[in-house]
C-alpha positions as CSV (number, residue, x, y, z in Angstrom):
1,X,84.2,157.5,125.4
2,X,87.4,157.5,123.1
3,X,89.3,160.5,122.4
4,X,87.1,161.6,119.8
5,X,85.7,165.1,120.0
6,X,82.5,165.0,122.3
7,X,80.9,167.2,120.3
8,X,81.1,165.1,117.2
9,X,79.9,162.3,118.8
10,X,77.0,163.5,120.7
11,X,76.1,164.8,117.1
12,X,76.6,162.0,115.7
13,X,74.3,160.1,118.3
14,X,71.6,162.4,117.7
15,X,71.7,161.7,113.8
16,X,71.6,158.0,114.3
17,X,68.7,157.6,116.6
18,X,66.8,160.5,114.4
19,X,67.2,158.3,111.3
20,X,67.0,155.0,112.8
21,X,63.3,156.8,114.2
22,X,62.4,156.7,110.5
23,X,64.3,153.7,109.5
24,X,66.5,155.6,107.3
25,X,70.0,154.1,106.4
26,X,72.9,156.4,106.0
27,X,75.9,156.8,104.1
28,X,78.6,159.2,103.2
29,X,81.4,160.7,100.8
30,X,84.0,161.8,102.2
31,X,87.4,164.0,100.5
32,X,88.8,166.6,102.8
33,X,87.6,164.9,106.1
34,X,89.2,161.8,105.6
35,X,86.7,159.4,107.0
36,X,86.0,161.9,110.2
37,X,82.2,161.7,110.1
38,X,82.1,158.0,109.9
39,X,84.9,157.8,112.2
40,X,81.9,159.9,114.7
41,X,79.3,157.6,113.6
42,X,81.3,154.4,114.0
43,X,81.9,155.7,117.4
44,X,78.3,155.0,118.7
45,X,78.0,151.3,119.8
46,X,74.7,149.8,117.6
47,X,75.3,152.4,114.5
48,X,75.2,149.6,112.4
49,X,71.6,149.2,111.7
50,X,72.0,153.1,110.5
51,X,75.0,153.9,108.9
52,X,76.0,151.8,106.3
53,X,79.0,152.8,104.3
54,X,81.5,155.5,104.0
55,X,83.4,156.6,101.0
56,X,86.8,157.8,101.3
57,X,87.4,159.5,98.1
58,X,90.3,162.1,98.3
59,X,91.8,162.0,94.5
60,X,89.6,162.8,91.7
61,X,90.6,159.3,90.4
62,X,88.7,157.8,93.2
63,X,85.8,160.3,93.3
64,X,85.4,158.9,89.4
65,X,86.3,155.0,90.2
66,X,84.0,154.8,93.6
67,X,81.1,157.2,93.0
68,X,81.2,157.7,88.9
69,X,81.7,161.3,89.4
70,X,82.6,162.8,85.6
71,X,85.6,163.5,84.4
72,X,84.3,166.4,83.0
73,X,82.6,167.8,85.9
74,X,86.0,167.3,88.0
75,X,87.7,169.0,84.5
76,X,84.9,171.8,84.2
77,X,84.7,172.8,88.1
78,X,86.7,171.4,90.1
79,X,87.3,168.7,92.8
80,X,85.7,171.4,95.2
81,X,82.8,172.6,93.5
82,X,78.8,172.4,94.1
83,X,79.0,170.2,91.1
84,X,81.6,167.8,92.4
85,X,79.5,167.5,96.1
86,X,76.2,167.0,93.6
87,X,78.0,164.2,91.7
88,X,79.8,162.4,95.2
89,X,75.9,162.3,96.7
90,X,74.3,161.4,93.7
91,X,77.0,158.2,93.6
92,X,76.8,157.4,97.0
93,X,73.4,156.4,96.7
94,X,74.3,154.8,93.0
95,X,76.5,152.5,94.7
96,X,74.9,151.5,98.1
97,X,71.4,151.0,99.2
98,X,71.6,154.0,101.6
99,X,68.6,156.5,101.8
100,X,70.1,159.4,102.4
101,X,73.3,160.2,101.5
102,X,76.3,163.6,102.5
103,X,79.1,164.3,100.8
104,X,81.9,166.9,101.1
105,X,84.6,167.8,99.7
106,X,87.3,170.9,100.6
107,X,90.2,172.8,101.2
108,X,91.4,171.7,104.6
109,X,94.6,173.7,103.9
110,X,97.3,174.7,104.4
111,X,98.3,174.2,101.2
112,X,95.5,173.8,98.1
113,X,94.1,177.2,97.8
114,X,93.5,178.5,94.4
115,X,91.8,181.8,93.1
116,X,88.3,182.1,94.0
117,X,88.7,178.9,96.4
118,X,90.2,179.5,99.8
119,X,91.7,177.3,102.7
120,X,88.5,176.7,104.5
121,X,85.9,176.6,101.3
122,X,83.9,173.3,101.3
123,X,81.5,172.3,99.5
124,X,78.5,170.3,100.9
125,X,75.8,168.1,99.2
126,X,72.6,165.6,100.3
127,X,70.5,163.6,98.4
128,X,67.4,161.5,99.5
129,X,66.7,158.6,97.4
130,X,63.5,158.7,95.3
131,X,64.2,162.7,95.6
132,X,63.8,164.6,91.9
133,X,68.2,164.3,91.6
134,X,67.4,168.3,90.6
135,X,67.0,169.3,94.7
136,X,69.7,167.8,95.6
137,X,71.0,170.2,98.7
138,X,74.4,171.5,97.9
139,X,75.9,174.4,100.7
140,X,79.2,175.6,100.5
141,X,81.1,177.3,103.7
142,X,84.0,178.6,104.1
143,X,85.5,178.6,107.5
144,X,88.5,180.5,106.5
145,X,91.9,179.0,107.6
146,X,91.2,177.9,111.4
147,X,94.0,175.4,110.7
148,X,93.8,171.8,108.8
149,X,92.4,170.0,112.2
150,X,90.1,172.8,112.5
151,X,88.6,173.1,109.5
152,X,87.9,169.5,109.0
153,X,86.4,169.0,112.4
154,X,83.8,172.0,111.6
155,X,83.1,169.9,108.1
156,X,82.2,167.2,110.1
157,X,79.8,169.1,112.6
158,X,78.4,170.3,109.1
159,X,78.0,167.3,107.4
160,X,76.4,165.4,110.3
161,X,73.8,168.2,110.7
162,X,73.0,167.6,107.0
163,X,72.1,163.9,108.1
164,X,69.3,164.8,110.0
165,X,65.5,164.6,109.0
């Protein structure tokens, strides 16, 4: 295969063929990985009748345009909150037909840190269409400051396992 990390990828194929099992579509929103976990699903030739659209929302301004996250929320918690990773998967599945959607959103560093909110902290959320939007799953790691390449690449690993059934 390409260069892409072979651990993201076999991941990656693993949540495909899980989801396309239960023909389940996926689709994700993206901040501090830039486009890394659909970048590993892309990878797998076929993916298309699974994953279906990935949002690449690094400014607030997009996480509100694309995904109709809340000023206020952004405002009240910030872009890396439980509450901002709630609001990016509940819009993910606002705005495609997806049936299960991931989002995340971090500090990949080295620069960003504020009090209480560390290179390395990010915040994960899924959501399952026709789920009560109450249980949405929102998990939030930190990986401390393993570097920016690091830390994204351990977001990815997270947010594909949050893909699977």
């Amino acid at each position: 295969m390409s260069g892409m990390d072979a651990e993201l990828v076999t991941l990656a194929e693993q949540v495909l063929a899980a989801n396309r099992a239960l023909g389940r579509r996926i689709a994700v929103a993206e901040s501090c990985t830039g486009g890394l976990v659909a970048a590993a699903l892309t990878e797998i030739p076929g993916s298309s009748d699974v994953f279906d659209r990935g949002f690449v929302t690094y400014s607030n301004e997009a996480k509100m345009e694309l995904l109709g996250v809340s000023e206020d929320v952004l405002a009240t918690f910030g872009a890396v909150s439980p509450a901002t990773a709630w609001a990016m998967a509940q819009g993910v599945l606002a705005h495609s037909p997806a049936d299960i959607a991931v989002s995340i959103t971090g500090i990949a560093g080295p620069g960003g840190a504020t009090p209480g909110k560390p290179v390395g902290m990010v915040v994960f959320a899924r959501a399952l269409r026709g789920q009560d939007p109450e249980s949405v799953v929102a998990d939030t790691r930190q990986f401390g400051d393993l570097g920016r390449a690091e830390v994204r690449r351990q977001a990815a690993l997270v947010a594909l396992n949050l893909l699977k059934p």
